[in-house]
N, C-alpha and C positions, 0 to 999 in steps of 0.2 A: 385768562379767559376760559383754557379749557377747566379750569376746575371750577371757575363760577358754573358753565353748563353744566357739567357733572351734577352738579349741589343740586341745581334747576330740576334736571329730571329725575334725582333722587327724591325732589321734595314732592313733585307730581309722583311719582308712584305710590310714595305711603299716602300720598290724598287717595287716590283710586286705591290703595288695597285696606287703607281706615273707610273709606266712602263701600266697599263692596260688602266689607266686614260689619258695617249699620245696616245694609239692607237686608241681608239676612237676618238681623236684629228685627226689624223692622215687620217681616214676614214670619215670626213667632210671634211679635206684639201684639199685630190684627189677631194672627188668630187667637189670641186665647182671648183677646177684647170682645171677639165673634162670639164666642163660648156665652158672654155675660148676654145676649139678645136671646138666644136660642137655647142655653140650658145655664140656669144660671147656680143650679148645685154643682156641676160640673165646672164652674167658672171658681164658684168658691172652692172646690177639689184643688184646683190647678193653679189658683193664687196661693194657697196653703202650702201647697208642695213647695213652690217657687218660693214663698217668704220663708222658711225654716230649713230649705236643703241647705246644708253646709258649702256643699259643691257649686251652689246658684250664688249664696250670699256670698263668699268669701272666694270664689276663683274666677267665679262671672262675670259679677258682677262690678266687679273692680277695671275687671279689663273692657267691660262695657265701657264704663266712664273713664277710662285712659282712652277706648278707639276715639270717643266722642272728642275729647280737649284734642288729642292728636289731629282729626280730621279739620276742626274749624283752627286751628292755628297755623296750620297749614295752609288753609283756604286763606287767612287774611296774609300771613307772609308770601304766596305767590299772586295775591290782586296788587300788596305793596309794590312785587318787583312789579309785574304787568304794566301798573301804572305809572311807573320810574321808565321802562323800557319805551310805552308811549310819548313820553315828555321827550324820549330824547330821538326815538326813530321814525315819528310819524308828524310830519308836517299840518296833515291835512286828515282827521279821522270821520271818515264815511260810513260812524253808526254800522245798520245793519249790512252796508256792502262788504264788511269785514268780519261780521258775527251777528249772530242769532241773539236779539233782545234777549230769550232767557240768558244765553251762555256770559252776556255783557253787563247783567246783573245777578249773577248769581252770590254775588259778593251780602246782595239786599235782602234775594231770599234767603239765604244764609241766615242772616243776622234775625231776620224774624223767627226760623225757624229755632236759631238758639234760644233767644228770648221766649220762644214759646216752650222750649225744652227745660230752659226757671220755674215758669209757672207750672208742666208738667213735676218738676222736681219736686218743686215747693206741695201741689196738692196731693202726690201719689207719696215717693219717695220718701221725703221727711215727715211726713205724717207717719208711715210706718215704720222710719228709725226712732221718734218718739213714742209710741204707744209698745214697741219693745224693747227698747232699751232706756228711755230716759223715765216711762210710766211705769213700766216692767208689768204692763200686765200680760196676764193670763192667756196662752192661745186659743184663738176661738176663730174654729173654721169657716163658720158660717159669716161671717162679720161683712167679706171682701164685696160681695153684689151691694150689696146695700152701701155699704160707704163708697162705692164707685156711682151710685145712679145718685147719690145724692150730691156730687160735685156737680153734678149737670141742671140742678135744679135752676141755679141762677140762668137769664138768658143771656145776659153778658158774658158769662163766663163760655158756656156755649158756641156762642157768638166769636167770641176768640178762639175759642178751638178749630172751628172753621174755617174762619180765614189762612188760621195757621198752616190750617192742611192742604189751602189751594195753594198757600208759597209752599211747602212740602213739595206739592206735586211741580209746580213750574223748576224745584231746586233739581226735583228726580228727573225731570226730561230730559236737560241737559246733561246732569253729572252721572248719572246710570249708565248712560252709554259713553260719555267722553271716559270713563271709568275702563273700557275693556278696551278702548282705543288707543291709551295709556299705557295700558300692558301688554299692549303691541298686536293685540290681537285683531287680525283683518286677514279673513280667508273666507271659503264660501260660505261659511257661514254667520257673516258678518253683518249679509240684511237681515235674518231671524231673529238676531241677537238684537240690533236695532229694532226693528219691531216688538220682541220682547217686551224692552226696558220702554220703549213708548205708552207697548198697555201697562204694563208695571206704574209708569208713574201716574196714570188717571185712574186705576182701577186699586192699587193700596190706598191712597188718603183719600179714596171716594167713600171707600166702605170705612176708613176711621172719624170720617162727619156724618158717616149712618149712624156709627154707634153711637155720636154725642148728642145727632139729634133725637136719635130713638130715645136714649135715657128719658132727655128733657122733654119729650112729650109724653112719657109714660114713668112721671115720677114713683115714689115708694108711697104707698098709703097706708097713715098710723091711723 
């Protein structure tokens, strides 16, 4: 028993230190997504850097998408135990008198969010591991604004993007601060930090459905 707990809050910690380790991800993403509204030679500047630095593709970027598998396999092996522990220690389960709607689904927003992290993969990602390595073309600076505002042209697509971002935000309310609660930390300044993460999680995926729907209203004109 003590080493199943052990395991327990060994596996909650690397979810809060892969979960803390995304949101600083997360707070670079906006801004240079920010860049593409407001100066969009500057947006291609800084996607260019980012697609060709050696140090971004090949040391970053890797460990981006290991924090990412690491954080959601985590999150479904401790909803597994969660729900194994309910089946066997709770008679009679009282909803929210025992937890907070988001925290009782975060297993859901989770899942959308991954799923919306496919589609992100599928149209950012892999489009530009094919156009350099499997097209081998030519780098070209300018390219990145315009092939970003023209993903946004569909509204469907849009349209998913948004929603995406409001399960984002209900997935950050909860897990941004259960995250530093995790790591033990509770001292005076534990309501700041709570407050923090509160605007953190309405105020990052507010401004990443600005930028999807600004595109989509202000397509590229040929």
């Amino acid at each position: 028993m003590s080493g199943l707990i052990k395991s327990s809050l060994a596996r909650k910690v690397v979810m809060a230190l892969s979960g803390l380790f995304l949101v600083l991800f997360l707070v670079l993403h906006v801004s240079l997504n920010l860049a593409s509204v407001v100066s969009p030679d500057f947006f291609n500047e800084a996607s260019h850097f980012m697609g060709y630095n050696p140090l971004v593709q090949f040391v970053m970027q890797p460990i981006l998408i290991a924090g990412v598998i690491i954080h959601f396999v985590m999150g479904f092996i401790l909803e597994a135990q969660n729900r194994a522990a309910r089946g066997v220690g709770y008679v009679m389960y009282k909803g929210s008198a025992n937890a907070s709607w988001v925290s009782r689904n975060m297993i859901y927003s989770g899942l959308v969010v991954l799923a919306f992290l496919g589609l992100h993969f599928y149209d950012f990602w892999i489009h530009e591991m094919a156009y350099k390595y499997v097209e081998a073309n030519p780098a070209d600076p300018t390219r990145y604004y315009v092939e970003t505002v023209e993903k946004f042209e569909p509204i469907w697509r849009t349209l998913i993007y948004v929603v995406a971002f409001v399960l984002l935000s209900l997935h950050l309310w909860h897990g941004f601060a259960s995250s530093f609660q995790t790591m033990g930390v509770n001292n005076k300044y534990t309501p700041a930090i709570k407050s923090f993460t509160k605007i953190f999680a309405v105020v990052v995926p507010l401004a990443f459905a600005f930028i999807a729907i600004y595109h989509h209203l202000n397509p590229i004109t040929h």
